[in-house]
N, C-alpha and C positions, 0 to 999 in steps of 0.2 A: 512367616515360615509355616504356620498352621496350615495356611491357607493354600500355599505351594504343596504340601503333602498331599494333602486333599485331592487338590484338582489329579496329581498325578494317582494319586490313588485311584480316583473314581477312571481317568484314562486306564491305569491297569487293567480295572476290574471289565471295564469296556472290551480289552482285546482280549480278553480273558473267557469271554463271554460265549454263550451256544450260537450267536447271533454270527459274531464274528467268524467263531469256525466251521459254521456253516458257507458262509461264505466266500472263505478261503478254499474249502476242499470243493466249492462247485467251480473256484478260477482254476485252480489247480488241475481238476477232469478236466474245462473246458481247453484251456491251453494243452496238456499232455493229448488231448486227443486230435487237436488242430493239429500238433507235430508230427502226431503218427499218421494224419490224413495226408498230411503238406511229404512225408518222407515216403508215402507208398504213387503219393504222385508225383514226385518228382524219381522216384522208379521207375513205375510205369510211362513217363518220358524220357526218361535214357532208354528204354528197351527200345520204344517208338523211333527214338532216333539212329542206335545201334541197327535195326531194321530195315531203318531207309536210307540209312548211309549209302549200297553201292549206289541204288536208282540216284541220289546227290551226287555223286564223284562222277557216276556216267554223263548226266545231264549238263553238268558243269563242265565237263571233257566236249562232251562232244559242238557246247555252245562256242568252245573256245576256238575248235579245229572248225568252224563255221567264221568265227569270224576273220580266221588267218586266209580262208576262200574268200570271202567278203573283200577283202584288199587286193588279191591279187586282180580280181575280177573289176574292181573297181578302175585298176591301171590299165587294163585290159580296153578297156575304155572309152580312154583318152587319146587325142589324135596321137598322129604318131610322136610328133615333134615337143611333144609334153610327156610323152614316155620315155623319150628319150633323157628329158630335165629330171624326171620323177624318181627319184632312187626311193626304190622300195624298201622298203626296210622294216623289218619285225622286231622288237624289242620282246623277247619272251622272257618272262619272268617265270622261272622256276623257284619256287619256295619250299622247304625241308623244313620240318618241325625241327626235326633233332639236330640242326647245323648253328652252329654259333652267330652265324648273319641269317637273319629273316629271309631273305633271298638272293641267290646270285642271276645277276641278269649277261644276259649275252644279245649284242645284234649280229643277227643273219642278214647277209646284203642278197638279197635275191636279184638284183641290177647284174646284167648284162652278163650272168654265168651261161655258158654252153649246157646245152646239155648233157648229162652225164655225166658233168664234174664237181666235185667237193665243194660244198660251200664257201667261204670265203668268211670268217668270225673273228669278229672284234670286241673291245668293250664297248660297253654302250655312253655314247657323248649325245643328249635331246640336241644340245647347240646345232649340232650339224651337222641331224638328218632330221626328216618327217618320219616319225616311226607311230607304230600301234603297239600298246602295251598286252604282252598275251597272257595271261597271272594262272599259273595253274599249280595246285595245293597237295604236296606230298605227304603222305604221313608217315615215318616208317616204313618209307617205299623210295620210289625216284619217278622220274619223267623224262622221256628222252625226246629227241627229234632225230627223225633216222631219214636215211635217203631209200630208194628200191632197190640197193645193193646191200642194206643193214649197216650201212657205215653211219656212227655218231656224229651229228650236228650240229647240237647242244644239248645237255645236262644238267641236272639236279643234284648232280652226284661226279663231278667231276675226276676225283681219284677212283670212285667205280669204274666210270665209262669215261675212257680218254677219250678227246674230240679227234675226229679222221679215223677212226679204229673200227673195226667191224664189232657187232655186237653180237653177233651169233654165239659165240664159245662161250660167253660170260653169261647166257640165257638159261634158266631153266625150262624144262618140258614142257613145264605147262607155260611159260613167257614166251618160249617157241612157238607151240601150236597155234597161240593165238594169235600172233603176228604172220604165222605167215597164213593161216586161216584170210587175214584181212589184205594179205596181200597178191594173193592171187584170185583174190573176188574183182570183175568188174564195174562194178559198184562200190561208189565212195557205202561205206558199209563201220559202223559201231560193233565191235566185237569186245564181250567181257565173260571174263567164267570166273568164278569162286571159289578158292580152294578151301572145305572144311580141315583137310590134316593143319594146316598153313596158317588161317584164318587170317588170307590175304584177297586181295581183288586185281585182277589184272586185263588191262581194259587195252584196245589198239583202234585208230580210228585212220583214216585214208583221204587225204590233203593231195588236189589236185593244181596245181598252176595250168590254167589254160594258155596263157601265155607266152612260156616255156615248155609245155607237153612234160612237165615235171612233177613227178609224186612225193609226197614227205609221207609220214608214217609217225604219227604219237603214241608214245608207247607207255603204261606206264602200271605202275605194282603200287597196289595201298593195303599196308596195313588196316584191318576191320578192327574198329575201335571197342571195350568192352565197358562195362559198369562201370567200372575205379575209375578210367579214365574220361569217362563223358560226363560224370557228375561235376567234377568240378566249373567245367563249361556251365551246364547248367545252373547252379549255385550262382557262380558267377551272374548268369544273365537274369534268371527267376528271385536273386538270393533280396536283395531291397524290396520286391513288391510283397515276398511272403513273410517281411521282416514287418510292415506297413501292415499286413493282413493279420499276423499273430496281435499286434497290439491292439488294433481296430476290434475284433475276435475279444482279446481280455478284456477291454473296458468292456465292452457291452454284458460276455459271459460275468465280469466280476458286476457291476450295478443289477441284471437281474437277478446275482446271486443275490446278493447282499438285500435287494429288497423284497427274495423268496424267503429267506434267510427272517427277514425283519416280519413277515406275516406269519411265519412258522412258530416263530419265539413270541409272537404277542398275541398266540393261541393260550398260551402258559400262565400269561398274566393274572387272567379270572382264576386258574387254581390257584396261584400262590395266596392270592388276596384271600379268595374262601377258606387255606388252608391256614394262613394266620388268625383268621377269625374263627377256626375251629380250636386252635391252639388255647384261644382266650374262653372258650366253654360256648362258644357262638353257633350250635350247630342250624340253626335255623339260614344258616348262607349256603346256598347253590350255586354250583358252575353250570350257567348256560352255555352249552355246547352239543347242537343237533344232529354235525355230522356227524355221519356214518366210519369213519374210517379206525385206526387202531387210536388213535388220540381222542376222539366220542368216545370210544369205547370205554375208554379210563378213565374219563371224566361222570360215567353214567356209573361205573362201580365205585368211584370216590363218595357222590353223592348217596349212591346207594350206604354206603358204611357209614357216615355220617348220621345218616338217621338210626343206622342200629346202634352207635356210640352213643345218641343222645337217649335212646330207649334204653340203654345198658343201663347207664350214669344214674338215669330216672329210676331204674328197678335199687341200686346200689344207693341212692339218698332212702330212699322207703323201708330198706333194709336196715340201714345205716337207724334211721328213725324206731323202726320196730326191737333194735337192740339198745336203745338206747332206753323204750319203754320197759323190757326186760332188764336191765339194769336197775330203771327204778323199782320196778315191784321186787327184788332181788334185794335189794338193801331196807327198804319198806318191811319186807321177810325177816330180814338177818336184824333188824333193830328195832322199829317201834313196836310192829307185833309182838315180836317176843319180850317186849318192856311193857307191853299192853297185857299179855296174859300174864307177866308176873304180879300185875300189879291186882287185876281181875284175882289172881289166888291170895294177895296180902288181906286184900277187902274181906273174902270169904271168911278168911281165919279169924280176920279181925270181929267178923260177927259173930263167930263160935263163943270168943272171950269177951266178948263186951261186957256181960255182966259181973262175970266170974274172976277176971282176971284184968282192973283195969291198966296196971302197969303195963303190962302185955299187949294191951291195947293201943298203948301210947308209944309202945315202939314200933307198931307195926305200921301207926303213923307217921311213923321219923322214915322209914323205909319206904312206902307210901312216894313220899312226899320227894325222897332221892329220887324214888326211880321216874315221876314224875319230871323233875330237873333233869334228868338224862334224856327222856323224851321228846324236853322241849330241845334241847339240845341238838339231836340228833334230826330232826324236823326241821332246824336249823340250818343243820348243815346240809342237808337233800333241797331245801329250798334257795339255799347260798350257793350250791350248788347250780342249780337251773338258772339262776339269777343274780350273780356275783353281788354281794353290798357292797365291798369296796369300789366298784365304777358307779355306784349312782352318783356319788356325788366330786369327782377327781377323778385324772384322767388316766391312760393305760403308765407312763414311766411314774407318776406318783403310786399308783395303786401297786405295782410292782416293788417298789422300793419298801413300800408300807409291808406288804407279805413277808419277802426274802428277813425282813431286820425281825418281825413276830416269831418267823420257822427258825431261823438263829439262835433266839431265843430258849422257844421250846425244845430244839435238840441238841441245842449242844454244838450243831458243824457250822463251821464258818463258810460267808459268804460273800464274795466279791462280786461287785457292779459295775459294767460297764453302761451306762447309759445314756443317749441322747435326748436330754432334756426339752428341745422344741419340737420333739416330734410329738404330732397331732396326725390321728388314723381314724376313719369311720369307726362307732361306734362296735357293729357288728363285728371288726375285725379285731377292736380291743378284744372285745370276749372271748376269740377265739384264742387269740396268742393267751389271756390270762388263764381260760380253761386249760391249755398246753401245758402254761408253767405249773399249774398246780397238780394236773397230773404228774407231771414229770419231779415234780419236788415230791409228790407222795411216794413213787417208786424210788426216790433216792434213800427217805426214810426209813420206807420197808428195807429196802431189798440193797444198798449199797454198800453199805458199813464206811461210807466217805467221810473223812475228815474237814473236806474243801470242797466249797461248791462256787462255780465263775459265771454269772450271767452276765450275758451282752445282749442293748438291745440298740435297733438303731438303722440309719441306712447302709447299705453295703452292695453295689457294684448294680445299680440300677435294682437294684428289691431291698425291702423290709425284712432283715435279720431280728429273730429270737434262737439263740443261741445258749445251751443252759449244760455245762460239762461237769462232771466229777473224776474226784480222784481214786474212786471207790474200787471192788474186785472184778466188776465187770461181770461181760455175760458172755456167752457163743451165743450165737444169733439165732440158731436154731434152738436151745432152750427159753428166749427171750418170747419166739413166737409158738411155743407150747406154752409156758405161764403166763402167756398174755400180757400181764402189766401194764396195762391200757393202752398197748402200743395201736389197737386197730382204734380207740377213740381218738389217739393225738392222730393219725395219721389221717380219718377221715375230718377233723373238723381243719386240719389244714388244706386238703381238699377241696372245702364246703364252702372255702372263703376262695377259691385258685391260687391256692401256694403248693408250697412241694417242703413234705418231710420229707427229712431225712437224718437216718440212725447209724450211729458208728460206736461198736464196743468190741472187746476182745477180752478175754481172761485177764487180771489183774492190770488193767489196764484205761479202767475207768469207761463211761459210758458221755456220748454226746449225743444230745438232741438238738435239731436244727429243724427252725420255719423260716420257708424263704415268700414274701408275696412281689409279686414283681410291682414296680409302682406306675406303672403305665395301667394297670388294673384299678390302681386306687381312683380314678380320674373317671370310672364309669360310673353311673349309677349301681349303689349298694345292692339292690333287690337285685341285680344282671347279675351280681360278682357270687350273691349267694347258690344261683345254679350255674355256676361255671367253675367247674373244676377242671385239673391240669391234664390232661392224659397222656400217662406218662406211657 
């Protein structure tokens, strides 16, 4: 089960990543900008074809009324006695977008009509005749076939234009003019004009029968098709290859994202690693990084603070060292000296009366001789100090338990221990936690009036806990760091090992002290850990 966590964990942390959404947001450009390519050209082909729509309808019109000549020419011909067999016949298909059937078909028998007389229209049966199919494409318009008197002959639009009926009265002006424009030209002649009010097309083209000396006349209105309406067409015929094309487009866009993506993010890597290793007091680690761009850039000012964090650090041990020698000569001052010149004035006195006053004498050697004992004493404790006696010979949780139950002892407050008996620490870092507790148990002495003192020592959430609380009156924090109370000695020799003090007290409320060393630090070599401290 651990191990299913994990994996999806580490999968999380993956799509979670700069890597990833970098990634992401160059598929995401790359696709959003293909659509707005693919949608401004699939625009710009509707307009295209919106354009040359009439020259289409014309071109198509007039190939049609070519081929209805084309037949009759072709019967034309034939000897006679085969024209005679040959029923001519046209099958013109007129198709209407807007009509419920695709197209209505009619056959015109052009066989054996007089001239000047009505057609003759049937349905259309392929069985039995030889016809040609004539397909011409309405939009929102119609097509007719008309005679040289305007009479209908077939239609697109049959409830429009009844067959045998004159078609003049049901014309508009401009279906007028152009008709008869075509039809008093002596030349088979293509006539079309465009109405912008209308935004239709009206085209008329001139069918001659040499055969019969007989004229037809095509006539026809198209609506001009706009935007809304041609897109779909196009969708329709462009819509799979630009479907084909987007994908094609993302994989490629999404792989070189992702392996821009994968160069960009493993720029990053050399800082993280230098900046963990600055983390542990390691400043002596560099990011190699010589481009020029704003990531150089960062990496040239990381490096650069590095070395002034390790100059800092270095000025603040020296410091640290220099107050520690004023410390000594300070208690040097405050105790043997002055147990030094008392003792220098006992001697004096004592030689005054040596003769005259030997009782006199002999007590000044009983005083002598105390302050002497005090001396050694306190020499004792300046050099116990520099050099704990209890870790010479026993380790940091024995030498600890030994102190706490002596300070018990001597004052009066009680003390509870938590302790982890098998823990074993380089030696330099015992010293350090034991200097700590003993500062921190002198400040309890002085300055706490606590009843109860709780020490924990031990491992705790990947670091080495010393943990030392009371129940005492406590402090505000800012009178804590005017009277000093050795809080800047516990604090730097927790430093001096790469651990992290930290102080918590408030008005009757008791004060706690905490060293934390992380234990991944215990694993270096001592002499590293003693110049690496935490920057916090």
């Amino acid at each position: 089960m651990k191990l299913i966590y994990s994996v999806l964990r580490r999968i999380g942390h993956f799509f979670l990543g700069l890597q990833v959404k970098l990634a992401l947001s160059y598929l995401v450009i790359t696709i959003v900008s293909l659509l707005i390519f693919e949608t401004l050209a699939i625009c710009l082909v509707a307009q295209v074809a919106i354009a040359k729509y009439p020259q289409r309808v014309l071109k198509h019109f007039k190939q049609e009324a070519s081929m209805l000549e084309s037949v009759l020419k072709e019967v034309k011909s034939l000897p006679q006695e085969d024209q005679d067999d040959y029923m001519r016949s046209i099958n013109l298909v007129l198709q209407h977008s807007t009509a419920k059937n695709a197209c209505a078909q009619v056959r015109i028998d052009l066989a054996n009509i007089p001239p000047d007389e009505p057609f003759a229209y049937s349905d259309v049966d392929e069985k039995e005749c030889n016809s040609i199919d004539v397909s011409l494409y309405t939009r929102f318009g119609f097509v007719v076939l008309l005679d040289s008197r305007g009479q209908v002959l077939a239609s697109s639009d049959p409830r429009q234009f009844t067959v045998r009926r004159l078609i003049l009265p049901r014309l508009s002006s401009t279906e007028r003019a152009v008709w008869q424009h075509v039809l008093h030209e002596k030349q088979d002649n293509v006539q079309a004009q465009i109405s912008d009010t209308d935004s239709v097309l009206v085209g008329a083209i001139k069918i001659r029968d040499e055969s019969t000396q007989q004229t037809f006349f095509l006539l026809t209105k198209q609506g001009l098709p706009d935007t809304w309406t041609v897109l779909p067409g196009i969708l329709h015929l462009m819509g799979q290859t630009l479907l084909w094309a987007t994908g094609v487009v993302a994989c490629v866009g999404g792989l070189f994202g992702f392996a821009l993506a994968h160069w960009f993010v493993g720029r990053f890597l050399p800082v993280r690693l230098a900046v963990e290793k600055w983390s542990q007091g390691d400043f002596t680690a560099q990011v190699q990084d010589r481009s020029r761009d704003e990531l150089g850039s960062l990496v040239r000012h990381l490096n650069s603070m590095a070395v002034q964090l390790k100059m800092l650090l270095q000025a603040r041990r020296q410091l640290a060292a220099l107050e520690e020698r004023h410390r000594l000569a300070r208690d040097l001052h405050d105790s043997l000296k002055q147990q030094l010149f008392a003792l220098g004035m006992l001697i004096g006195g004592a030689r005054t009366v040596l003769h005259r006053d030997p009782a006199q004498v002999e007590q000044r050697f009983d005083e002598m001789e105390h302050l002497l004992e005090q001396a050694q004493e306190e020499l004792k404790t300046l050099i116990h100090q520099l050099r704990p006696h209890a870790l010479a010979d026993k380790r940091l949780v024995a030498a600890v338990e030994q102190f706490c139950r002596q300070w018990e002892i001597q004052h009066g407050i009680e003390v509870r221990l938590e302790l982890e008996q098998d823990l074993v620490l380089p030696r330099f870092l015992e010293e350090a936690y034991y200097r700590v507790m003993q500062e921190a148990f002198s400040n309890i002495a002085r300055h706490s009036q606590a009843t109860q003192v709780y020490v924990r020592l031990g491992r705790w959430q990947q670091s080495v806990l010393l943990s030392i609380a009371d129940n005492g009156r406590g402090f505000e924090r800012e009178a804590l760091t005017k009277q000093g109370l050795g809080l800047v000695s516990m604090e730097e020799r927790a430093r001096e090992v790469g651990g992290l003090f930290r102080l918590e007290c408030a008005p009757d409320q008791g004060t706690v002290v905490q060293v934390m060393v992380p234990l991944d630090l215990l694993k270096a070599d001592a002499e590293h850990l003693k110049s690496a401290p935490i920057v916090s």
